[in-house]
C-alpha positions as a LaTeX table, in Angstrom:
\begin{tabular}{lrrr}
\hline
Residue & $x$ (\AA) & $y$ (\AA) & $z$ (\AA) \\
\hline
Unk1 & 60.14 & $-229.31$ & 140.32 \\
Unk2 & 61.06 & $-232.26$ & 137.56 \\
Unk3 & 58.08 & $-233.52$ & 136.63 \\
Unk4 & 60.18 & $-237.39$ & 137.11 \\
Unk5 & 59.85 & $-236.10$ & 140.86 \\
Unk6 & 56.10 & $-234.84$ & 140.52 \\
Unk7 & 55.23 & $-238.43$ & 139.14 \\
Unk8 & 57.13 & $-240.65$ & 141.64 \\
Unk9 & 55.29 & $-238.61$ & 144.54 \\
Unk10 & 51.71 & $-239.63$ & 142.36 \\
Unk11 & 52.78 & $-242.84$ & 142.29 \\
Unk12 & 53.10 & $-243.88$ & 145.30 \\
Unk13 & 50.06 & $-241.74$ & 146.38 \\
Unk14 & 47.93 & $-243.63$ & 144.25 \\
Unk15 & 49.62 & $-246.81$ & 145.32 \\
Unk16 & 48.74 & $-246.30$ & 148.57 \\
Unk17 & 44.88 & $-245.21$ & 148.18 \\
Unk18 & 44.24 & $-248.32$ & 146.29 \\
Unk19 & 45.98 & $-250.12$ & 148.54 \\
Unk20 & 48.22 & $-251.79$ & 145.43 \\
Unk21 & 52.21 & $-251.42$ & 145.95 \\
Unk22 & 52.15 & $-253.09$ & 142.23 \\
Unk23 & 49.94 & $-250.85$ & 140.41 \\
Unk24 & 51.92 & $-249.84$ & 137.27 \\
Unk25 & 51.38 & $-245.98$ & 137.21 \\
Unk26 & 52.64 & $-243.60$ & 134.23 \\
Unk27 & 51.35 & $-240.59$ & 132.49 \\
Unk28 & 49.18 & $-242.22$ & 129.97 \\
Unk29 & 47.23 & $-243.95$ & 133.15 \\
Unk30 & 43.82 & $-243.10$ & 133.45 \\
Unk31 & 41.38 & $-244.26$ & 136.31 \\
Unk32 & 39.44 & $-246.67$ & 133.72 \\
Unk33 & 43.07 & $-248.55$ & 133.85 \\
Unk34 & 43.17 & $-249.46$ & 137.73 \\
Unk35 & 40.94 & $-251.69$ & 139.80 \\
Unk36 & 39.61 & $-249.25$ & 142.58 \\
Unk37 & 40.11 & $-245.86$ & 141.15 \\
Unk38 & 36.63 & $-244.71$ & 141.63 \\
Unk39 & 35.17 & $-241.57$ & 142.43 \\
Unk40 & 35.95 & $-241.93$ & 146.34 \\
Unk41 & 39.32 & $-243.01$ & 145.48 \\
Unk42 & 39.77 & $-240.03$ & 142.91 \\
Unk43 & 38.96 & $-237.26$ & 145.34 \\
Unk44 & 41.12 & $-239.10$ & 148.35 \\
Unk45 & 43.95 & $-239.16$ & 145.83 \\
Unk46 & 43.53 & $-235.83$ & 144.45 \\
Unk47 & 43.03 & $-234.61$ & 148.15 \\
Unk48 & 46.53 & $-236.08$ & 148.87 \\
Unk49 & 48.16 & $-234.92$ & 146.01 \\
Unk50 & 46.54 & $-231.75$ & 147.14 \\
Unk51 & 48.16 & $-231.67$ & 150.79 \\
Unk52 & 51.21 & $-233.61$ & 149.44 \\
Unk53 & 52.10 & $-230.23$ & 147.33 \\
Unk54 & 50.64 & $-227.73$ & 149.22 \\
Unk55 & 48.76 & $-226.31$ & 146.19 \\
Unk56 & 44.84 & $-226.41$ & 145.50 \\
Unk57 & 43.04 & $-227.48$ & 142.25 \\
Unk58 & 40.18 & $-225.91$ & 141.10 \\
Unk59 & 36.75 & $-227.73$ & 139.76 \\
Unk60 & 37.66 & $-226.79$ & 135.99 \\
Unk61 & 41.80 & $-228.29$ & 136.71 \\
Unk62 & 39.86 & $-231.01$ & 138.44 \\
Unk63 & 37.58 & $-231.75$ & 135.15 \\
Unk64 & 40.73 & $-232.04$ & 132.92 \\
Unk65 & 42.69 & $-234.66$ & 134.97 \\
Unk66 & 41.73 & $-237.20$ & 132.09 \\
Unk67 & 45.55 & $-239.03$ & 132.91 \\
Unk68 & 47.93 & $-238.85$ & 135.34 \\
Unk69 & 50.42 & $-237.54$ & 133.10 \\
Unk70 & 47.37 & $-234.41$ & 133.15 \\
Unk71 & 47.66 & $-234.29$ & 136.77 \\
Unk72 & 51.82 & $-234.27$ & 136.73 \\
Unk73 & 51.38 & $-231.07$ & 133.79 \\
Unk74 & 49.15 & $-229.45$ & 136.63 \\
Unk75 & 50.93 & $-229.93$ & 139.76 \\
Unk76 & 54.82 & $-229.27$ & 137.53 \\
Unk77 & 52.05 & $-225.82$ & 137.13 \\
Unk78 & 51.49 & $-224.76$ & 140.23 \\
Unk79 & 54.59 & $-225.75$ & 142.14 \\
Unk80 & 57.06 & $-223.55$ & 139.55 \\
\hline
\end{tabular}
């Protein structure tokens, strides 16, 4: 899957757990960078990227999700 794809899906999964339509999402985003992105909202997103793909991350992927360009790399991963 094109990773353009992958991101797009993030997006607007991220968009929709913190509840902001106009968060400005890319790779280099990190957590830090939106209003909301917490620890609550980081497993709820994860969790929905989780079920969104049908794939499972485990605690050491989890650790290294640092951007959200990181979590694109992983999913493009485990969806190929």
């Amino acid at each position: 899957m094109d990773s353009k794809i992958i991101l797009g899906k993030i997006q607007s999964i991220v968009q929709d757990v913190l509840d902001n339509e106009s968060a400005d999402i890319n790779e280099q985003t990190k957590a830090a960078d939106l209003e909301g992105w917490d620890s609550l909202a980081h497993i709820n997103i994860v969790s929905q990227i989780e079920s969104e793909f049908g794939i499972r991350f485990s605690l050491n992927e989890l650790s290294r999700f640092s951007t959200v360009g990181k979590i694109v790399d992983a999913v493009q991963r485990k969806v190929s």
